[in-house]
KEMAR-994808 format. One record per residue (C-alpha): residue in three letters; x, y, z. Coordinates in nm, 3 decimals. Layout:
N
PT/Ala/X/Y/Z
...
! end
This chain:
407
PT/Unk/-0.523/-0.523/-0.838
PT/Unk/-0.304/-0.333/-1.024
PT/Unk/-0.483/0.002/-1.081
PT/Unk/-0.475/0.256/-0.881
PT/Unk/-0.686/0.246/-0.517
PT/Unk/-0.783/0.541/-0.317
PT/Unk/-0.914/0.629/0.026
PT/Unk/-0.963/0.852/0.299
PT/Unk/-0.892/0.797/0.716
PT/Unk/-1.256/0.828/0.867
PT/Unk/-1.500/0.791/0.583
PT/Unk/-1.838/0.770/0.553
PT/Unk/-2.102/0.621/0.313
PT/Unk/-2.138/0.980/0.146
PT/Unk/-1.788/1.050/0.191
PT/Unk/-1.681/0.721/-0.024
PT/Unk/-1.959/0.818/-0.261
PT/Unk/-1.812/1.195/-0.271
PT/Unk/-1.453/1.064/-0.332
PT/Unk/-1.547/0.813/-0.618
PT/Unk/-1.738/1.106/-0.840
PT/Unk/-1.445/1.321/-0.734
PT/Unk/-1.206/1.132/-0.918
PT/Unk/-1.408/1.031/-1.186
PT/Unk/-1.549/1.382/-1.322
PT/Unk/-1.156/1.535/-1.272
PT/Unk/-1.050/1.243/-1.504
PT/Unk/-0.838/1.023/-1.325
PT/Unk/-0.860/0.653/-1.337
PT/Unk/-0.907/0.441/-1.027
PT/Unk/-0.949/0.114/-0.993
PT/Unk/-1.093/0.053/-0.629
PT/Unk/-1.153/0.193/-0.294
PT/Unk/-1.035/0.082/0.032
PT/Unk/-1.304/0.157/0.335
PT/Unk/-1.071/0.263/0.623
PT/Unk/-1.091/0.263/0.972
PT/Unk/-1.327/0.356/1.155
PT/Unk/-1.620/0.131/0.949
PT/Unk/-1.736/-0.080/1.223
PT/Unk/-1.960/-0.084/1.522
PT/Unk/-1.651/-0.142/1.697
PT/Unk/-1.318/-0.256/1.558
PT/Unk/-1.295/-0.594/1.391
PT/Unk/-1.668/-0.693/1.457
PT/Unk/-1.739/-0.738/1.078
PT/Unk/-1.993/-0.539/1.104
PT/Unk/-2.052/-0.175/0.955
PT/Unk/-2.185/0.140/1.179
PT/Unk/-2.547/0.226/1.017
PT/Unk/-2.474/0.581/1.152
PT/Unk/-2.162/0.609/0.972
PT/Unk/-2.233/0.419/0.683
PT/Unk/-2.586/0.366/0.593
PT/Unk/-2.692/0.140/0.330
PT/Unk/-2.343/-0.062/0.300
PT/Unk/-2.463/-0.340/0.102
PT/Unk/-2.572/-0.066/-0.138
PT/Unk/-2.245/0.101/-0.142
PT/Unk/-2.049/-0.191/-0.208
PT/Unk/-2.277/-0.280/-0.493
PT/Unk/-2.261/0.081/-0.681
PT/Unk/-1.941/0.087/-0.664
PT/Unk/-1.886/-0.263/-0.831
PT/Unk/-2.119/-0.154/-1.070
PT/Unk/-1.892/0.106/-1.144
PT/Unk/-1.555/-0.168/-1.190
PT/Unk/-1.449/-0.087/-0.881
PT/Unk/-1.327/-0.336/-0.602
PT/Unk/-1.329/-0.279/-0.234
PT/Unk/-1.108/-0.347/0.044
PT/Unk/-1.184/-0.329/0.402
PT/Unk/-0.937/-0.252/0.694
PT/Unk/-0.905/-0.489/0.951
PT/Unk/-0.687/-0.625/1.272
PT/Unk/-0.663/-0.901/1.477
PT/Unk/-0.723/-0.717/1.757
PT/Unk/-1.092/-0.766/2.008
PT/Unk/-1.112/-0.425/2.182
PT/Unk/-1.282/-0.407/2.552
PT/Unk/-1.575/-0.202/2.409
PT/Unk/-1.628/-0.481/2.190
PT/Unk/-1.986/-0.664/2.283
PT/Unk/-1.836/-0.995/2.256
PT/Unk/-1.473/-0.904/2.420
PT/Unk/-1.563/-1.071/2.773
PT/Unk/-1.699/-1.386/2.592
PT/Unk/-1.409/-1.393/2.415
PT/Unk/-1.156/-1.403/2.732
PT/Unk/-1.370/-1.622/2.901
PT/Unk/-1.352/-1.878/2.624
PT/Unk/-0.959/-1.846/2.576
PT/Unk/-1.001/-1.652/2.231
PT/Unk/-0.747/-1.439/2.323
PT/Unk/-0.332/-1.503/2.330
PT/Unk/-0.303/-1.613/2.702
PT/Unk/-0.089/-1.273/2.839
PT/Unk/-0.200/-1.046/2.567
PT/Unk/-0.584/-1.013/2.631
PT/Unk/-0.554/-0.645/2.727
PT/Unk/-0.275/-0.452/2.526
PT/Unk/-0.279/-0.104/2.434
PT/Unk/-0.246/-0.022/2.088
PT/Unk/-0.336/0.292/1.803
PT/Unk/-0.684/0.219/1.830
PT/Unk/-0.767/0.137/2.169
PT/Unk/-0.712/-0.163/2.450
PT/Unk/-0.772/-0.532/2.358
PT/Unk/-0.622/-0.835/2.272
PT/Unk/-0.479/-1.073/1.965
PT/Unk/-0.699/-1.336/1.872
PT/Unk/-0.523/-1.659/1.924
PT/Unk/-0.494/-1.843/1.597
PT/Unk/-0.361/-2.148/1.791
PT/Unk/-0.687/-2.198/1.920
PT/Unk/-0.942/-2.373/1.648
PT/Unk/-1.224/-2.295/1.866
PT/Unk/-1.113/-1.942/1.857
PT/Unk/-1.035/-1.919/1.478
PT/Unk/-1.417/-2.080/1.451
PT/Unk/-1.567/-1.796/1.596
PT/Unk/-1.355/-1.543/1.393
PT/Unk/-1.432/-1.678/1.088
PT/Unk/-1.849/-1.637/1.185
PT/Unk/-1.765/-1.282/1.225
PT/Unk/-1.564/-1.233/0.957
PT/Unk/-1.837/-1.363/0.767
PT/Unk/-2.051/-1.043/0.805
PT/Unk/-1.872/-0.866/0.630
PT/Unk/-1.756/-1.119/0.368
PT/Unk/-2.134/-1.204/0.269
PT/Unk/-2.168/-0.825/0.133
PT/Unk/-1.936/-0.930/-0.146
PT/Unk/-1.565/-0.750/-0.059
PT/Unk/-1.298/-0.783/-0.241
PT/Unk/-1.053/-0.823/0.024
PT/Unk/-0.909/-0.705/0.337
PT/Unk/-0.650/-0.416/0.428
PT/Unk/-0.471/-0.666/0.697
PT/Unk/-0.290/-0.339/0.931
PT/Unk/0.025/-0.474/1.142
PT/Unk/-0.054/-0.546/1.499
PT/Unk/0.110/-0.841/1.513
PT/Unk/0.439/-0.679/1.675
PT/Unk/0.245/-0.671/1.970
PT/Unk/0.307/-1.092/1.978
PT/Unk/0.630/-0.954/2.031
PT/Unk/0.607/-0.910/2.387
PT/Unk/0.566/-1.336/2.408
PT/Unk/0.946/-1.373/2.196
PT/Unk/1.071/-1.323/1.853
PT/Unk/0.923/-1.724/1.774
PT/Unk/0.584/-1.628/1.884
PT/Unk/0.559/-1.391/1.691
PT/Unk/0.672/-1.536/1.387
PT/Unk/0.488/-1.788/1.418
PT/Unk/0.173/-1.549/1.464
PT/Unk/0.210/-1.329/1.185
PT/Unk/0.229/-1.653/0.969
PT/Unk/-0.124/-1.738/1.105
PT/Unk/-0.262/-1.419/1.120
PT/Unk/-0.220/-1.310/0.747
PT/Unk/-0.259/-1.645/0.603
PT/Unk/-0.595/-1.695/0.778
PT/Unk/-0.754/-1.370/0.657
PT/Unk/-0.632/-1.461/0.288
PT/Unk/-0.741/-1.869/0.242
PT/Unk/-1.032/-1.837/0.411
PT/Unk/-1.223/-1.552/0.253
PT/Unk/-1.074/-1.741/-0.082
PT/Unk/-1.202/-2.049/0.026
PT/Unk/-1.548/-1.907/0.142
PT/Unk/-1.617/-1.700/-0.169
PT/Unk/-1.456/-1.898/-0.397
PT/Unk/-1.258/-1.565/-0.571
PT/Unk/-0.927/-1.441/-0.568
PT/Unk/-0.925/-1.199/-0.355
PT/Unk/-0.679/-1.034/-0.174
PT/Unk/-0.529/-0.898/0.178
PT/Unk/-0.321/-0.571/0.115
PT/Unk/-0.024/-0.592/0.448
PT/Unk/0.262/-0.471/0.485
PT/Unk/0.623/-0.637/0.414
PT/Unk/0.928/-0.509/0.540
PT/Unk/0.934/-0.198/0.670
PT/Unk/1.287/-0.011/0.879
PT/Unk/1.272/0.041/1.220
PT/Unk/1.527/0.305/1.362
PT/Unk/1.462/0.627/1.569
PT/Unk/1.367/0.763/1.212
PT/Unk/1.068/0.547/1.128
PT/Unk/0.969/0.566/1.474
PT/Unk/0.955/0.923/1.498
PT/Unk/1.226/0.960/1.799
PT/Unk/1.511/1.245/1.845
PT/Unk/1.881/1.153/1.656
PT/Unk/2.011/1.147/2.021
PT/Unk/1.834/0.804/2.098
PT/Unk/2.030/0.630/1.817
PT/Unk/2.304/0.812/1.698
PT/Unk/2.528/0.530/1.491
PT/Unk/2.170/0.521/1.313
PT/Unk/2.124/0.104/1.380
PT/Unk/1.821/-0.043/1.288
PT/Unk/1.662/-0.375/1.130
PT/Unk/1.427/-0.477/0.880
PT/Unk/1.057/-0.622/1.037
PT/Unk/0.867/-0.828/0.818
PT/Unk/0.516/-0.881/0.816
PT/Unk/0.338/-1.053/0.534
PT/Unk/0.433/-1.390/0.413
PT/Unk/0.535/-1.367/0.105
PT/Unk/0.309/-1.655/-0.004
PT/Unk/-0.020/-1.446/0.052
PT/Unk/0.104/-1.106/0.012
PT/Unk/0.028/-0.986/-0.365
PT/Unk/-0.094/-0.583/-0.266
PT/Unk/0.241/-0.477/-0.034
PT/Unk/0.234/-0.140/0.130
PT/Unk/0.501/0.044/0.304
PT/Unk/0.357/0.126/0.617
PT/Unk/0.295/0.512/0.776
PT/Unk/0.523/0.809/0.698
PT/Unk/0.554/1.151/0.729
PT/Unk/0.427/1.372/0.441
PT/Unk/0.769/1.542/0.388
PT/Unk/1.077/1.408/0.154
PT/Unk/1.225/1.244/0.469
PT/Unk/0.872/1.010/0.451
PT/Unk/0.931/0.954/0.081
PT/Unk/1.279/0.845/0.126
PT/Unk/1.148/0.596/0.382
PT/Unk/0.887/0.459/0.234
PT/Unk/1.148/0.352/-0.062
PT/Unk/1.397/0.245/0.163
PT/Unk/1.049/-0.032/0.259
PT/Unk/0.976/-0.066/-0.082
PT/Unk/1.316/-0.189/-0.273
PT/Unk/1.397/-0.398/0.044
PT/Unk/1.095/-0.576/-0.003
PT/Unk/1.128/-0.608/-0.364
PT/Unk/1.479/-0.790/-0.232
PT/Unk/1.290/-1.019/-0.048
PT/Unk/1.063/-1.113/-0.312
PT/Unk/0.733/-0.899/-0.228
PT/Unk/0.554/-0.904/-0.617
PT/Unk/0.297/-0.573/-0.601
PT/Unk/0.457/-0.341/-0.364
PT/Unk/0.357/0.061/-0.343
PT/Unk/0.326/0.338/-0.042
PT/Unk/0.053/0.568/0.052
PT/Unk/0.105/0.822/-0.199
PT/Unk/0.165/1.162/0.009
PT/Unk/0.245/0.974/0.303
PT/Unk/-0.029/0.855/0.554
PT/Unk/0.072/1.059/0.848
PT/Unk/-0.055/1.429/0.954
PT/Unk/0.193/1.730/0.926
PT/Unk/0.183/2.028/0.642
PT/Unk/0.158/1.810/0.306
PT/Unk/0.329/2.055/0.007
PT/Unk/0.261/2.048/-0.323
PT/Unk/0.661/1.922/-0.429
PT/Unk/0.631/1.662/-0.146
PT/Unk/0.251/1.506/-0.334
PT/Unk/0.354/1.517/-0.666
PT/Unk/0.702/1.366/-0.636
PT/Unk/0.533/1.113/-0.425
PT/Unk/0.231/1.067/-0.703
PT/Unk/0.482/1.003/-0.999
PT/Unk/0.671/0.731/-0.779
PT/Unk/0.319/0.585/-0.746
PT/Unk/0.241/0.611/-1.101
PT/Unk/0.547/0.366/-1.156
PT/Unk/0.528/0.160/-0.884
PT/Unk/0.332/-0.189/-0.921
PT/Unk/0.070/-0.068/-0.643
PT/Unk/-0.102/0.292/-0.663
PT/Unk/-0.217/0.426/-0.369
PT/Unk/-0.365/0.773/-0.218
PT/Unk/-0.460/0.829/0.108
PT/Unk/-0.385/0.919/0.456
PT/Unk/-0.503/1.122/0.742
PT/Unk/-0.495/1.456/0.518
PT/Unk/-0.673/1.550/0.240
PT/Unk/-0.502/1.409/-0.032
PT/Unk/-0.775/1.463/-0.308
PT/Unk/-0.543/1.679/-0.598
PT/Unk/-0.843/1.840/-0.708
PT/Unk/-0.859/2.020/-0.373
PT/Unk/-0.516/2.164/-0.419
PT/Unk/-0.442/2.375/-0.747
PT/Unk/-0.524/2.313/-1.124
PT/Unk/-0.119/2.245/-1.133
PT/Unk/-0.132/1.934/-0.897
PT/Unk/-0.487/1.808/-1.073
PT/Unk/-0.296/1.839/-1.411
PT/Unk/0.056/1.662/-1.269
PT/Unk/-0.188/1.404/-1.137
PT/Unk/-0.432/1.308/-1.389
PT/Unk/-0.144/1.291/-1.608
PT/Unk/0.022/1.024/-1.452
PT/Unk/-0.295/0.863/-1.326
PT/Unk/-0.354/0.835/-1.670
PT/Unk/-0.050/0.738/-1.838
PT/Unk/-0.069/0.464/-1.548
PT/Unk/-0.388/0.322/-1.667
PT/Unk/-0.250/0.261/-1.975
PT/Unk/0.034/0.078/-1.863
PT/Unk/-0.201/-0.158/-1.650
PT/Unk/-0.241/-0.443/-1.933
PT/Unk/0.174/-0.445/-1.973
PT/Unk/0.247/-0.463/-1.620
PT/Unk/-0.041/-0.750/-1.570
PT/Unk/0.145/-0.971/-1.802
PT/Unk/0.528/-0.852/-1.625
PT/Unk/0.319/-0.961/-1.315
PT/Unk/0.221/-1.297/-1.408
PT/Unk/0.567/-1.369/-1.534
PT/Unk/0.732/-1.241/-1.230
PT/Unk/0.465/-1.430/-1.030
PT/Unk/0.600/-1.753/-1.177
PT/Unk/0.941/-1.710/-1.133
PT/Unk/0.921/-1.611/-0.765
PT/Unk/1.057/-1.247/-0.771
PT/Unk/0.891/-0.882/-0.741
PT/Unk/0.784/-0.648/-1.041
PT/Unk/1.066/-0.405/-0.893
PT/Unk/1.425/-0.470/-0.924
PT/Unk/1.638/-0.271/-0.701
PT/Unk/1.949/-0.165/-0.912
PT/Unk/2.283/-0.109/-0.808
PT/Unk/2.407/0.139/-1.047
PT/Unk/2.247/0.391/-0.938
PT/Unk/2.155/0.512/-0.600
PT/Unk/1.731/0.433/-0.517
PT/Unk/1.682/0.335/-0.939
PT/Unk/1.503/-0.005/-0.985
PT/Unk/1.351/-0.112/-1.256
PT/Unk/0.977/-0.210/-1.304
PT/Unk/0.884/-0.475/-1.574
PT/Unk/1.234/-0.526/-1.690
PT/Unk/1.146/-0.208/-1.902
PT/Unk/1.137/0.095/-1.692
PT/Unk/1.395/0.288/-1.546
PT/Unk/1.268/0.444/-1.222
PT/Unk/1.458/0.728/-1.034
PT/Unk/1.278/0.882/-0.788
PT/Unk/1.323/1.236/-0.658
PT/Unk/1.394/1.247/-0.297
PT/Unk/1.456/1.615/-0.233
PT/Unk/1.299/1.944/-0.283
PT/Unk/1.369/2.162/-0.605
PT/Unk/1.410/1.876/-0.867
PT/Unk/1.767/1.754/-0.840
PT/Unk/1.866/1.400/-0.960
PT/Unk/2.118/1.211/-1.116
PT/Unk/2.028/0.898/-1.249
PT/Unk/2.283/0.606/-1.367
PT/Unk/2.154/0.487/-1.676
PT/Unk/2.185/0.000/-1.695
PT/Unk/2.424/-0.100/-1.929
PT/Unk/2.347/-0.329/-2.243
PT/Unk/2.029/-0.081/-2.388
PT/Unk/1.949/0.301/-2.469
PT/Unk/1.719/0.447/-2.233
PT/Unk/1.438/0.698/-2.357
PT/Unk/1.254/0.925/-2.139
PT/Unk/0.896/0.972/-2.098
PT/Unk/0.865/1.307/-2.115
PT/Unk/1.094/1.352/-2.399
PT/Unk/1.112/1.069/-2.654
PT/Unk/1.354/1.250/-2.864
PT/Unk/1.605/1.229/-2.553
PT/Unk/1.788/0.908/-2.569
PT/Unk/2.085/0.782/-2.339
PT/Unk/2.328/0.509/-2.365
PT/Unk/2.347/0.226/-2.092
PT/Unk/2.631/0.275/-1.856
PT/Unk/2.633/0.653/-1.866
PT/Unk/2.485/0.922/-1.642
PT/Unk/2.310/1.222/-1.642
PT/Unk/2.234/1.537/-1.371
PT/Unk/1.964/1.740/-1.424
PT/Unk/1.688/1.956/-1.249
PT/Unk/1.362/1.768/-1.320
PT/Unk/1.071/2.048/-1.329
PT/Unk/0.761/1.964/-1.099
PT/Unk/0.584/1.806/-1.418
PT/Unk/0.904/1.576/-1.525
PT/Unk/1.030/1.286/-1.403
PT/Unk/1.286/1.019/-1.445
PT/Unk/1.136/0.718/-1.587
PT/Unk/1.286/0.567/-1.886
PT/Unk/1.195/0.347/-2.145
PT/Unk/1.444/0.033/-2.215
PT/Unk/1.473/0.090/-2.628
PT/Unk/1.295/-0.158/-2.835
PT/Unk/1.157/-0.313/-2.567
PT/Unk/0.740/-0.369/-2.552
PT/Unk/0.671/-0.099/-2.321
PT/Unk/0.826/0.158/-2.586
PT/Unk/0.511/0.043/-2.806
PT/Unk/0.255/0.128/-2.528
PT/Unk/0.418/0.446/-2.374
PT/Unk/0.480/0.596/-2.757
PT/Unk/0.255/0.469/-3.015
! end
């Protein structure tokens, strides 16, 4: 699950179709699609809307026809309009106190895991959508809302909650496939969107979501589309590489709705490109053939240097896999630099018109990408303006990747 996955907020069967060819006849490499919210006849019955998307079975099978997986986007949540959501209260599906909670999507309540009669009936409609041959689910975070019954409760329910959705559609289709969650994301007054006033020493804390032990597709949760997003979505993504979190990546432009500029989507696209998951999508358009021939060429030309890299960072994953830790290591050197596969230096840019300084790791020579003749010694630095098309990724001298990235 390491190439790059694409999507779009309310999709349809011709939209999915649309966005595939898009990508393909611009030249950029994807490796799967993730089928959004809203897919269902209502959410988290299993079951696709023939309005919205006719022929599903059909879709699903063109598009692994075409090497591509598919992930579907699901909660634990069993809204009031659901058909079955008064069967469900009446049996004691639902966690006792949280059968009718508002949430982003609607009213309902948090299927209680601690029930095995519950979980039964889950599973039966999870299987719907599991017989049509997915790949794996998009697992969203409502499990704060557990919250409201103690911090225990709802640790205790997130454990459940991810870890049913990933052994049993393992154990029922007999694949590996995956749940894409979240892992740690910041909560302050900036992630949640509030005024400076409401927390102005700028405290916060780290929720996680995911365990670890089921979480191999990490995402960094919703931002804004501006460099304020960016910066958080990093701030998620090297403290879950801290904790541990192997394939970790954000929604490339940032999910959220606002103006998206073209600075903001390509800085955010070539932290993507070098970041072990590759994601676009959000509530905007965020197809960069739509934009200008300048952000299709930035694009494609990381999508596809990316590809490329995909059989290297497979076997970095495996070994990281094994010894417990993420493909990203955070570095201290130099402010938001990690390293990805040992190999690459990563130094994102976080703010408009270019600027960066990057702190090169001490023991190797460093050569960029986008200039193999430039080559810096470890435990120096450098400030520069990176134009739109550069960026600050470096190759560790001698070092595997330096065969794959210039043959």
């Amino acid at each position: 699950m390491l190439g790059q996955f694409v999507w779009e907020d309310e999709s349809t069967t011709a939209s999915v179709r649309a966005l595939v060819k898009g990508y393909q006849e611009n030249g950029i490499p994807i490796a799967g699609v993730i089928i959004d919210s809203p897919w269902e006849t209502a959410y988290n019955t299993f079951e696709f809307d023939a309005e919205r998307y006719p022929g599903a079975r059909e879709l699903i099978d063109d598009l692994h026809a075409q090497g591509l997986k598919v992930i579907l986007w699901v909660t634990c949540m069993v809204n009031t309009e659901d058909p079955d959501y008064a069967y469900a209260r009446e049996q004691g599906y639902l966690v006792p106190g949280l059968e009718r909670q508002k949430w982003w999507k609607g009213e309902g309540g948090l299927l209680d895991y601690r029930n095995p009669e519950a979980v039964e009936w889950w599973h039966q409609r999870m299987d719907r959508a599991i017989a049509l041959g997915i790949d794996g689910w998009k697992v969203d975070g409502t499990d704060p809302i557990a919250l409201k019954k103690g911090w225990n409760f709802r640790e205790q329910y997130r454990q459940l909650y991810y870890s049913d959705f990933y052994h049993y559609t393992r154990e029922r289709t007999g694949q590996k496939t995956v749940i894409m969650a979240r892992a740690l994301e910041q909560v302050n007054e900036k992630t949640l969107g509030l005024p400076s006033w409401t927390n102005p020493f700028h405290l916060g804390f780290f929720l996680q979501f995911a365990p670890l032990d089921v979480s191999y597709m990490s995402w960094m949760g919703d931002q804004d589309p501006t460099f304020a997003g960016l910066r958080i979505a990093l701030t998620n993504l090297l403290a879950s590489a801290k904790a541990d979190y192997l394939v970790v990546g954000t929604d490339i432009g940032g999910y959220r709705n606002g103006p998206l500029n073209q600075e903001v989507f390509l800085r955010w696209a070539e932290l993507g490109a070098f970041s072990p998951l590759m994601e676009n999508g959000g509530i905007q358009d965020h197809r960069p053939w739509a934009m200008d021939p300048e952000t299709l060429e930035i694009y494609r030309s990381y999508s596809q240097l990316r590809a490329g890299l995909n059989p290297w960072l497979m076997d970095k994953a495996v070994a990281a896999w094994r010894e417990g830790r993420s493909l990203v290591t955070p570095l201290n050197e130099g402010r938001f630099e990690y390293l990805l596969g040992d190999d690459l230096l990563v130094a994102p840019i976080l703010r408009a018109g270019g600027k960066r300084k990057v702190v090169f790791p001490k023991g190797s020579d460093w050569i960029w990408l986008n200039d193999p003749g430039r080559v810096y010694k470890g435990g120096t630095c450098l400030k520069r303006i990176f134009a739109l098309s550069e960026f600050p990724v470096y190759v560790r001298k001698g070092s595997p990747a330096q065969a794959i990235l210039f043959p």
